[in-house]
N, C-alpha and C positions, 0 to 999 in steps of 0.2 A: 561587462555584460555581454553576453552571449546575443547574436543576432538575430534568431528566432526571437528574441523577446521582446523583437521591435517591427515584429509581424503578427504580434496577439489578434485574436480575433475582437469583433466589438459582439458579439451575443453578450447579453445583458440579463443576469439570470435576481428574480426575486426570491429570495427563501424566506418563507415565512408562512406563517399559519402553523408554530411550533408551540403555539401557547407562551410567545415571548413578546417581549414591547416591539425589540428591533428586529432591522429589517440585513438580510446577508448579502451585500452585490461583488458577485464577482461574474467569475467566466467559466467556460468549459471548453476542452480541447488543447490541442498541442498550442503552447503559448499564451494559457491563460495567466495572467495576471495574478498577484496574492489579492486574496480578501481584505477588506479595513480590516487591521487588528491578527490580519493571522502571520506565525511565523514561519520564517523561508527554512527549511530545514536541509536542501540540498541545493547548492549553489555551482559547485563546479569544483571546488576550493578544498584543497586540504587543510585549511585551516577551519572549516566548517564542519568536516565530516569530523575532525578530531575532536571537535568545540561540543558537536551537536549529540556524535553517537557512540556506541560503545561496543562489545560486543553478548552476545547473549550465553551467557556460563550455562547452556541448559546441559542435559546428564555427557548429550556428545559432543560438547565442545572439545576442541583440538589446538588451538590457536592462540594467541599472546599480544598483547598489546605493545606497540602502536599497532592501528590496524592498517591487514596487509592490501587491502583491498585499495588500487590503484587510481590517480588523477591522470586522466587522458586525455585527451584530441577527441572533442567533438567531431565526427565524423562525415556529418551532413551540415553545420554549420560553424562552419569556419571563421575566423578565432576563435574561438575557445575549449572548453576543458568541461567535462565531465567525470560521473564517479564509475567503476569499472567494478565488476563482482569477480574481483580476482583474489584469491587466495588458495595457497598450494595445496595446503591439508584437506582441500574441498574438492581436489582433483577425482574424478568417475565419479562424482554425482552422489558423496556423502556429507548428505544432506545433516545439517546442527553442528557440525563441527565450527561453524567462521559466519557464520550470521550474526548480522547488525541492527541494534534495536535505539532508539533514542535514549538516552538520558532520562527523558521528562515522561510522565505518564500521562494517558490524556483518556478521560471518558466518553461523554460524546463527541463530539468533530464532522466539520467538513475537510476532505483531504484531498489535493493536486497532487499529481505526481506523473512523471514522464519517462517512459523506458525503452530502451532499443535493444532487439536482439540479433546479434553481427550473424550466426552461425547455426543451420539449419535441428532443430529439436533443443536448442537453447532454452534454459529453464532457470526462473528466480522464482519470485513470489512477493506479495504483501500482503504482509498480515496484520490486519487490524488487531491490537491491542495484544499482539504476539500471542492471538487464537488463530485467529479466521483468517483463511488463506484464500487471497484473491490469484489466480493464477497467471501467470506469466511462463505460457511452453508453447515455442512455436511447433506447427505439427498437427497438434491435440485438440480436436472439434468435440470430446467427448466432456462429459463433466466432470473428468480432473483436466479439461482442459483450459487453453485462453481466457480468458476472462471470467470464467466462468466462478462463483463462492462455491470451492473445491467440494464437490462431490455431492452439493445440493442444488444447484441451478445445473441446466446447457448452457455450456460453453458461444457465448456471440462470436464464433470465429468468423464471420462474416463483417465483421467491423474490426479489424485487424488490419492492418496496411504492410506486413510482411516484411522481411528479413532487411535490414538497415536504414530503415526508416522510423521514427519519433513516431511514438504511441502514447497516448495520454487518460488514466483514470480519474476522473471527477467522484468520488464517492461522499456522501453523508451517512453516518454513523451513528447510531445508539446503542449504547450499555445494556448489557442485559439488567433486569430490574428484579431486586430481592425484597423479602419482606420475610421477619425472622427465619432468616439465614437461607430460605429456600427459593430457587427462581422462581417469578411466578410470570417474566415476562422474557421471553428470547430476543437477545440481540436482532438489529432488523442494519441491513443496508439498502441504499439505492444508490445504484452509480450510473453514468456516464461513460463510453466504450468510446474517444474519438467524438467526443460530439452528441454521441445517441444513446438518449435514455437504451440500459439494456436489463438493470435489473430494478423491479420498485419495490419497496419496503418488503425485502424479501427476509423472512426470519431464518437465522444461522442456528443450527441445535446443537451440534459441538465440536470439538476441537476435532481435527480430520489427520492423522499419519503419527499416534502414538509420542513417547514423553521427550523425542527428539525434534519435535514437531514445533512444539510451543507451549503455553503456561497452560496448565488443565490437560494437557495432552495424553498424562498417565493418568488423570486423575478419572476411574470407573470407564475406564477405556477413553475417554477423551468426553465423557457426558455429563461428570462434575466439574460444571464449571462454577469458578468461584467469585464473589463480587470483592472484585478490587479492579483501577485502572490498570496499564501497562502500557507500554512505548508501542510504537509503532516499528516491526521487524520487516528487514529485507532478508532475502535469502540467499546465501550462496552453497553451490552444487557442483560447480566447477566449470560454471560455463563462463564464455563472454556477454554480459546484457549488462547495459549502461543505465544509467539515470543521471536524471538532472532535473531542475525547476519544482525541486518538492516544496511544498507548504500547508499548514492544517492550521485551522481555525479552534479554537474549543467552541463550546457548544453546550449549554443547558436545555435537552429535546424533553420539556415535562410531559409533551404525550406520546404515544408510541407512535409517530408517523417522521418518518426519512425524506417523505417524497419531495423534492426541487424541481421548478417547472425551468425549461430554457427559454 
């Protein structure tokens, strides 16, 4: 076990008033703890990243399995091992060639996840449901920047703790909602930036950087989107940014509200 994760914070967070019986406790921030019930989807461990993910065949994949993408030397907490967005074919920054997506498909969700970027304009991403790109580029205050749901919100670069230092997104997640065959409700997020509520049930309209992008990405420029679940996608571009400490909960959201109080 990696040492941060015996410096978790105690913030105590209730999620609830989702139209469901139970009640979600967990944490937010670098070192949050899994939820009851959720699963750890990035550990440190090549045997997890093998176990848990795959890679994403979209039209510009480049790349072959085993995947290439690296178990390293946590940088800031010592012992241990984190995962590395390294893959050759990804070198200047082309983007859907070596991106990684789970196994398992998930509808709604609450999601952990923790990411370092060693090297200045350093860029990954996650993307919920292998649509919607939460961003990850140091630099970038605009709205395809940090943190920002790519090109629909301003980027929270001011909740950012900068170049070699553990960064943590808390997000809650709902599906977009069809009814014979047509959406009639937009995907909604709300995450945690570090700690601090930055986006609340903010609704995502479509897939943002065309069919290389993600699932719906070609589909009517990226604005047919279609109802099915999908894994949760990281990105590789050919930078150095690390992760560690992922975990997602599922989630049944019957009404359209994301928002989680700290």
């Amino acid at each position: 076990m990696n040492s941060f994760s015996r410096r978790w914070a105690v913030a105590i967070l209730a999620v609830g008033a989702w139209a469901t019986t139970s009640v979600v406790v967990a944490q937010v921030g670098v070192g949050a703890r899994p939820a009851p019930g959720a699963e750890v989807i990035i550990d440190g461990t090549r045997q997890m990243l093998d176990d848990k993910w795959i890679y994403w065949e979209g039209p510009g994949f480049k790349s072959a399995l085993p995947i290439k993408w690296k178990i390293v030397e946590d940088p800031v907490d010592k012992p241990g091992t984190v995962v590395m967005t390294d893959d050759p074919v990804a070198a200047g920054g082309k983007f859907g060639t070596a991106d990684i997506v789970t196994k398992k498909a998930y509808r709604d969700f609450r999601l952990h996840i923790e990411f370092l970027v060693m090297n200045p304009r350093g860029n990954s991403g996650v993307y919920l449901q292998n649509r919607y790109e939460i961003q990850i580029m140091d630099g970038d205050k605009t709205k395809h920047g940090m943190g920002a749901v790519i090109n629909e919100t301003e980027s929270p670069y001011h909740l950012y703790k900068g170049l070699g230092k553990w960064n943590a997104y808390d997000i809650t997640f709902r599906a977009a909602r069809f009814a014979d065959g047509k959406r009639v409700e937009k995907a909604l997020v709300t995450m945690f930036f570090n700690g601090v509520k930055c986006h609340t049930n903010q609704p995502i309209t479509q897939v943002w950087g065309g069919a290389r992008s993600g699932i719906d990405g070609g589909n009517d420029g990226g604005k047919g989107i279609t109802d099915s679940p999908a894994g949760l996608k990281l990105q590789c571009e050919g930078h150095d940014v690390r992760y560690r400490n992922a975990w997602i909960k599922e989630l049944d959201l019957k009404t359209p509200d994301t928002d989680f109080k700290e």
